[in-house]
DRENBA-728431 format. One line per field, with one value per residue (C-alpha): x, y, z. Coordinates in pm, 1 decimal, always signed. Example, Ala and Ser with C-alpha at 12.3 -4.5 7.8 and 13.67 -1.06 7.14 Angstrom:
<atoms>
px = (+1230.0,+1367.0)
py = (-450.0,-106.0)
pz = (+780.0,+714.0)
</atoms>
This chain:
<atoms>
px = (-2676.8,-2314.7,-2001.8,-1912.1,-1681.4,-1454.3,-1276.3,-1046.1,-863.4,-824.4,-974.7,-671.9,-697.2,-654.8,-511.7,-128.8,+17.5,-44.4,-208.8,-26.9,-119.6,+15.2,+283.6,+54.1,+187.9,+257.1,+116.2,+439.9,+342.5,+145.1,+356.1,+714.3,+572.9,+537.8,+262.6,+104.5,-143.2,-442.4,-685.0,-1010.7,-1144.1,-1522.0,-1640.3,-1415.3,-1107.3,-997.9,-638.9,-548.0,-290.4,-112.4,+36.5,+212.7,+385.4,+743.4,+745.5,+1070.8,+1076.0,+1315.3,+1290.9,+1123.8,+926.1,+569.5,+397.2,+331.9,+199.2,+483.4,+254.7,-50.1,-165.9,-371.1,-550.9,-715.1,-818.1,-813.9,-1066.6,-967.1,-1328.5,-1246.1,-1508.7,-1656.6,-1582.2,-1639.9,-1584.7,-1884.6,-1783.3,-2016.4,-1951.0,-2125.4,-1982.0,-2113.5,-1888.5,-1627.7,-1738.2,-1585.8,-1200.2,-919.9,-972.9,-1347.4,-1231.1,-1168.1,-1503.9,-1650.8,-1863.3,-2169.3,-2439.9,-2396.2,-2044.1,-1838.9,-1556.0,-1212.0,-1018.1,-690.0,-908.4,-1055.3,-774.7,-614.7,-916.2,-897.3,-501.5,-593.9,-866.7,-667.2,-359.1,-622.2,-714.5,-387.0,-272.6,-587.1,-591.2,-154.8,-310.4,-579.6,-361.3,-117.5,-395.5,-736.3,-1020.4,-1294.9,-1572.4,-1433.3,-1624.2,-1405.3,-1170.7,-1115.4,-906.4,-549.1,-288.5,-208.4,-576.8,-604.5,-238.1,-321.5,-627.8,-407.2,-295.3,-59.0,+201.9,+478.9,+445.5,+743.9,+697.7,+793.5,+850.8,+876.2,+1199.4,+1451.3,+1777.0,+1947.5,+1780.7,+1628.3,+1918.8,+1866.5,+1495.5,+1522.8,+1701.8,+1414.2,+1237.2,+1530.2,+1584.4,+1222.6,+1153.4,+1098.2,+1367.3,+1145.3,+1142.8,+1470.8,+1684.4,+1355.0,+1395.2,+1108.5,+1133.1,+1094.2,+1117.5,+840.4,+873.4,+716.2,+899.1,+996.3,+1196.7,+1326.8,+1468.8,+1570.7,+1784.5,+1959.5,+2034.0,+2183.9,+2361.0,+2549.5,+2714.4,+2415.3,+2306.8,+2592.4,+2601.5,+2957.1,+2925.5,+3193.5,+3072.6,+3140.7,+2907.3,+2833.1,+3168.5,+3336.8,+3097.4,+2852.6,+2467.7,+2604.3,+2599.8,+2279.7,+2257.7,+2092.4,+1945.3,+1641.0,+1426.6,+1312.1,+1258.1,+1653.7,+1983.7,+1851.0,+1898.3,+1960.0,+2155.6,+2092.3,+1692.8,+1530.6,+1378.5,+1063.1,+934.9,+612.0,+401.5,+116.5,+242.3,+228.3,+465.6,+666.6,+499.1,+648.0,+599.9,+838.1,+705.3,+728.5,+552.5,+391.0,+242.7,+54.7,-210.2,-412.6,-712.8,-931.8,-1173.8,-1021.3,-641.7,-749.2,-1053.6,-772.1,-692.0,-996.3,-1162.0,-1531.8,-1638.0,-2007.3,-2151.7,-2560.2,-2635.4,-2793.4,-2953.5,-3106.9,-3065.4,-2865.3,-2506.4,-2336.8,-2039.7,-1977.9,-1656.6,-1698.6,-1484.3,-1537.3,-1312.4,-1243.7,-1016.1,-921.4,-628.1,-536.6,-239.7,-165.1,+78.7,+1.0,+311.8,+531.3,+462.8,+614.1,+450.5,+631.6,+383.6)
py = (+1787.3,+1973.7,+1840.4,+2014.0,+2287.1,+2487.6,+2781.0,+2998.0,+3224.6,+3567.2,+3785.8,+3993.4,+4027.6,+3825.5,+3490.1,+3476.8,+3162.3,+2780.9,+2549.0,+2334.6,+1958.9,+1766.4,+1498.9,+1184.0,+827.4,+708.0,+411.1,+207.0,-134.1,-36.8,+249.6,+43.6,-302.1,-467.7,-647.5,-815.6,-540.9,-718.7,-431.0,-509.6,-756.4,-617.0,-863.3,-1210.6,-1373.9,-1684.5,-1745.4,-2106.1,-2303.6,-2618.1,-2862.5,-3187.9,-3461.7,-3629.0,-3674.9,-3879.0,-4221.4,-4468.8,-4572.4,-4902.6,-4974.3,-4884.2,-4587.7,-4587.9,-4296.1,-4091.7,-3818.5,-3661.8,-3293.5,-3089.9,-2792.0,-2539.3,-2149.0,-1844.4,-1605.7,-1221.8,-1055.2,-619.3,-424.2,-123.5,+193.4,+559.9,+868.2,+1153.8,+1496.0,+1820.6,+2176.8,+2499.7,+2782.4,+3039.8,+2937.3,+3051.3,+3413.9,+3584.7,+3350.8,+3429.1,+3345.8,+3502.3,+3673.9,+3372.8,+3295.4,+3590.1,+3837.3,+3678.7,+3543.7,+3253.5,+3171.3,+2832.1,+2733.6,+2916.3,+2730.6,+2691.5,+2558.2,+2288.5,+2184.2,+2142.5,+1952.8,+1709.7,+1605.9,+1592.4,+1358.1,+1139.4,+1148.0,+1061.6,+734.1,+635.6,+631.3,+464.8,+236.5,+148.6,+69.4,-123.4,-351.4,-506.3,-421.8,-367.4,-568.2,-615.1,-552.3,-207.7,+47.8,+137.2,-112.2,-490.2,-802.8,-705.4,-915.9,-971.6,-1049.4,-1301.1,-1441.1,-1532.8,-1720.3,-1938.7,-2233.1,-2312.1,-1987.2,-2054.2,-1836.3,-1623.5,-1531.0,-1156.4,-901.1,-525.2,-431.8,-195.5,-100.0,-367.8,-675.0,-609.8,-801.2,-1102.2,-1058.6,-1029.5,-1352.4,-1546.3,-1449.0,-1513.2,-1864.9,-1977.4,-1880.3,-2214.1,-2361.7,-2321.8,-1964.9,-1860.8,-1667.1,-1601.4,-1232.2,-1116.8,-1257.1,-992.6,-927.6,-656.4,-410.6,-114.9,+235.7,+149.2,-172.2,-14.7,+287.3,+22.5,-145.1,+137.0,+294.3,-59.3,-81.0,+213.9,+128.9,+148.0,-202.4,-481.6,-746.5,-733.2,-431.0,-183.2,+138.6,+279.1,+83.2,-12.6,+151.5,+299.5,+583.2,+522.1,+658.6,+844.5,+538.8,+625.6,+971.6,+1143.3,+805.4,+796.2,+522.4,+339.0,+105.3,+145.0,-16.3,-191.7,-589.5,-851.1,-1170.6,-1049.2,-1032.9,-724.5,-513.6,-329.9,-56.4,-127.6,+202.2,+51.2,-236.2,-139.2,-151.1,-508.2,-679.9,-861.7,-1094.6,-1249.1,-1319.2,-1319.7,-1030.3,-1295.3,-1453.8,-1131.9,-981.5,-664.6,-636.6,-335.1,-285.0,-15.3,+151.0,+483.1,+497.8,+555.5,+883.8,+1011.0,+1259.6,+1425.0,+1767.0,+1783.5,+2183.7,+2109.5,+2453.8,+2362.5,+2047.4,+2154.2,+2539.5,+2439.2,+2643.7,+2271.2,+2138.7,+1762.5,+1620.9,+1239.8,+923.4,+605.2,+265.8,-91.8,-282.6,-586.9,-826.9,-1182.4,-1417.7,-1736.8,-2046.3,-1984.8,-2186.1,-1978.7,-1677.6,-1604.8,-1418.9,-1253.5,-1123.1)
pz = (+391.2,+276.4,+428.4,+719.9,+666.7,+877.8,+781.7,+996.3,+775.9,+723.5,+414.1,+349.1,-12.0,-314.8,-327.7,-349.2,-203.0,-237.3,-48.1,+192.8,+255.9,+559.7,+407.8,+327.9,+311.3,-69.9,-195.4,-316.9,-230.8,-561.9,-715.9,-694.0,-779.5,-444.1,-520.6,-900.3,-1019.5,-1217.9,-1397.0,-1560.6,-1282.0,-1309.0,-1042.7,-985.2,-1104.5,-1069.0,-965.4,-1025.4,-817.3,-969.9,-722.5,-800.8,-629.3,-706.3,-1103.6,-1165.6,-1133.3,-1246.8,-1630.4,-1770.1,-2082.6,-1964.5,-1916.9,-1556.9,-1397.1,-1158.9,-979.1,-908.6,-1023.8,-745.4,-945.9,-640.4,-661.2,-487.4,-581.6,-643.3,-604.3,-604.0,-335.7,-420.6,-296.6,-275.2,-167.0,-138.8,-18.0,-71.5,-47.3,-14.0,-229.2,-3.0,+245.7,+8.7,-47.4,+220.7,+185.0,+28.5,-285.1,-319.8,-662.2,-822.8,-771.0,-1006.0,-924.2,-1075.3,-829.8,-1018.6,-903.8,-876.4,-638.6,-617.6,-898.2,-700.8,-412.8,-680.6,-819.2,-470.7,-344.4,-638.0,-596.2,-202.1,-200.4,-459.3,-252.0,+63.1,-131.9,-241.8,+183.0,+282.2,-47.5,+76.3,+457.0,+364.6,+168.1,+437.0,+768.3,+612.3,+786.2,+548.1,+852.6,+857.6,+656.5,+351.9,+363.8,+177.6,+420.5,+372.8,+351.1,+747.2,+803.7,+516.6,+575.0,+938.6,+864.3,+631.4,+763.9,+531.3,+550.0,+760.0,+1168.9,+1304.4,+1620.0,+1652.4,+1893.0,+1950.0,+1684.5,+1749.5,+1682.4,+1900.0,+1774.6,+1424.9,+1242.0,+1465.4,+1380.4,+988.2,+1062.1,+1189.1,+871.5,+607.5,+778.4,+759.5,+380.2,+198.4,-22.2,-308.3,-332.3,-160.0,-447.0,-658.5,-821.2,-705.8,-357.7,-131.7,+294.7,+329.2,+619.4,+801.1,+814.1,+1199.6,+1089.3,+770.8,+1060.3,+1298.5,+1039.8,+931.8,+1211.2,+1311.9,+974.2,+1104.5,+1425.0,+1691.5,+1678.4,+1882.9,+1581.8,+1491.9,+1230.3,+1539.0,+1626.9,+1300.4,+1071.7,+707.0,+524.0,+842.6,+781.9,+1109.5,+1105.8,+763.0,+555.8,+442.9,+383.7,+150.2,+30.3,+270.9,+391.6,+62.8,-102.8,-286.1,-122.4,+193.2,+174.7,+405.6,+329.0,-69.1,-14.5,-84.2,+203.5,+65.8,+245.6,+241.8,+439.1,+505.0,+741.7,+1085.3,+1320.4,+1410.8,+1144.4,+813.5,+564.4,+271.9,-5.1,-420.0,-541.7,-814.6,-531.2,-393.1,-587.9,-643.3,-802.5,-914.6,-1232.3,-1433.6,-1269.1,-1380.2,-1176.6,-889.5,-1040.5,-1129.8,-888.1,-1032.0,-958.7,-1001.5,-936.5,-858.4,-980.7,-1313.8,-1181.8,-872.5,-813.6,-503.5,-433.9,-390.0,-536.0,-535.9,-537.0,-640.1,-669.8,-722.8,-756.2,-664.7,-491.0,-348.0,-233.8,-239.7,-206.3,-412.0,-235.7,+93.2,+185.7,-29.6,+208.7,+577.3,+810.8,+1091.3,+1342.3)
</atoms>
């Protein structure tokens, strides 16, 4: 049975404008190197963790054994997933772009329509592929554990409390997180705080006067809510206490976790497969009018030293 279709337009002529998607969320946990991308993972990887104790001990003329070596795994093992859409080019005939179709009986979808489709249902998978990451559930249909879900069944990461962040309080709140990253990893390059869009808002708009935590009513640079204009809300120029604050879009609201982006990982089978959208038109291989629009990929997450993460939440 086709997808079901609804169109509402108006035939007045031939085509002569664009389509217009609704602004989708990017995928820059991915995109901007939030996380440690590793292709070609057909169906497991193994992700070894090396642990050891206190190795120096006080010299003498024997060998005498200062330590121990702990060797554990995590296990990086992709899902597969898909997306199936089919459409009826008869229910093209009478749009606006029914030209494009030809004026054979024999016809194929509007071209502009196509190539719109295509870069829409690719842009669809990037946003859900970005969500699915920080708050997917893996009992949910079309989506792997995320990170929250797998980071709060692990003992080992080091609890923040949180609460509902705003303006007012989200410096004193990126402070609960800064003061409980371990020792170990504080001042790594790659360390990052990772934050949802209301956080990254909430700490701008304090960075420029609104917030009561000693910055005066005129903010960063004198320059008030201006500071950061023209600059938007990404992932460039936002730090606290010299860690970087990644936007990440797929967190939800009042939740965040610090971590390396070495120690989070992404796995999928081949990173193309991500951009590649199939248009399959049944004609020829069962007289049928139906297009199929295809795609198919894998993906999965996982983190390494539990206790090298903090999870605010």
């Amino acid at each position: 049975m086709a997808t079901t279709t609804s169109i509402t337009t108006t035939y007045a002529g031939e085509f002569a404008g664009e389509y217009i998607s609704a602004a989708l969320l990017s995928a820059p946990t991915i995109e901007q190197g939030g996380i440690t991308v590793k292709p070609n993972v057909k169906y497991k990887e193994v992700i070894s963790k090396i642990a050891t104790g206190d190795l120096v001990a006080n010299g003498t003329c024997d060998f005498t054994d200062t330590s121990t070596v702990t060797k554990t795994e995590r296990i990086l093992q992709p899902e597969e997933f898909q997306v199936n859409l089919e459409l009826c080019k008869k229910d093209w005939r009478s749009d606006w772009e029914a030209v494009q179709m030809g004026y054979s009986a024999h016809d194929q979808l509007p071209p502009s329509f196509e190539a719109f489709l295509l870069a829409h249902v690719a842009e669809k998978v990037a946003q859900k592929t970005e969500q699915t990451i920080w708050n997917g559930v893996d009992a949910t249909a079309g989506e792997f554990d995320g990170f929250l879900t797998l980071l709060g069944a692990d003992t080992d990461v080091v609890d923040v409390s949180g609460t509902t962040v705003t303006a007012s309080n989200v410096i004193t709140e990126l402070g609960k997180i800064a003061d409980a990253i371990p020792n170990a990893i504080y001042g790594a390059e790659d360390l990052n705080i990772y934050v949802p869009q209301n956080v990254a808002r909430a700490y701008v708009r304090a960075l420029g006067g609104f917030g009561a935590s000693g910055l005066g009513a005129n903010g960063t640079g004198a320059n008030g809510t201006q500071w950061f204009a023209g600059r938007g809300v990404g992932n460039v120029g936002l730090s606290y206490d010299g860690i970087n604050l990644f936007v990440a879009n797929g967190l939800p609201s009042n939740k965040m976790v610090a971590a390396q982006s070495s120690n989070l990982y992404f796995g999928t089978g081949l990173l193309a497969d991500h951009n590649e959208v199939k248009v399959l038109d049944m004609s020829d291989l069962d007289g049928s009018q139906n297009v199929r629009i295809i795609m198919r990929y894998t993906a999965g997450v996982v983190h390494g030293i539990g206790s090298d993460v903090v999870l605010y939440s």
